[in-house]
N, C-alpha and C positions, 0 to 999 in steps of 0.2 A: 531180700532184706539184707542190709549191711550189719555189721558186727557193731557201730554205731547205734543203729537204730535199734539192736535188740536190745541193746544195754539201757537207750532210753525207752523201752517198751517195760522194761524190769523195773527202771524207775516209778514209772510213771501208774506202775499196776503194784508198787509197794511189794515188790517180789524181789527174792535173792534167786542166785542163778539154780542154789540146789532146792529152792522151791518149784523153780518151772521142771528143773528134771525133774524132780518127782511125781507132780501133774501131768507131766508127759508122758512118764515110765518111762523114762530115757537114766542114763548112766550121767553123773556130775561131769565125767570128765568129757562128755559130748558137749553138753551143753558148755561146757566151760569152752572148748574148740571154736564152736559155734561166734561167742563171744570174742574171742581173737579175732574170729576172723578166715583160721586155718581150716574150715570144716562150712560146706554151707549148709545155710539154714533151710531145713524141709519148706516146700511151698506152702504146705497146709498147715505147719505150726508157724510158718510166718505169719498168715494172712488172717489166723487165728489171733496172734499176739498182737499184731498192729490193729484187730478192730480191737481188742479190750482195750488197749493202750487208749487211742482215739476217744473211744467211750470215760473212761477215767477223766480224760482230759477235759474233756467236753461235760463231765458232770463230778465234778468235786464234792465232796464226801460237807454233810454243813460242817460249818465253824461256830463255837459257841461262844456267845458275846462277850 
């Protein structure tokens, strides 16, 4: 996963970056790493984050008239 894509996986799951550290029990300044770019993204927390993301995407929250 690209440092792009996690950011749109953040977006897209209405998460801030010390929301998923904390879900992850990881430290902000990882996941902030991560986010740059300068650190790669664990396999298993990618492939985690991109099907939530996906899911989000695919099933939007209703909208009231």
């Amino acid at each position: 996963m690209t440092a792009t894509r996690l950011r749109e996986c953040l977006t897209a799951c209405g998460w801030s970056q010390r929301g998923l550290a904390r879900l992850l029990g990881r430290q902000e300044s990882t996941v902030r790493q991560w986010a740059r770019g300068t650190v790669r993204i664990p396999a298993d927390a990618a492939a985690w984050l991109d099907g939530l993301a996906r899911y989000h995407d695919q099933h939007p929250p209703p909208r009231r008239a």
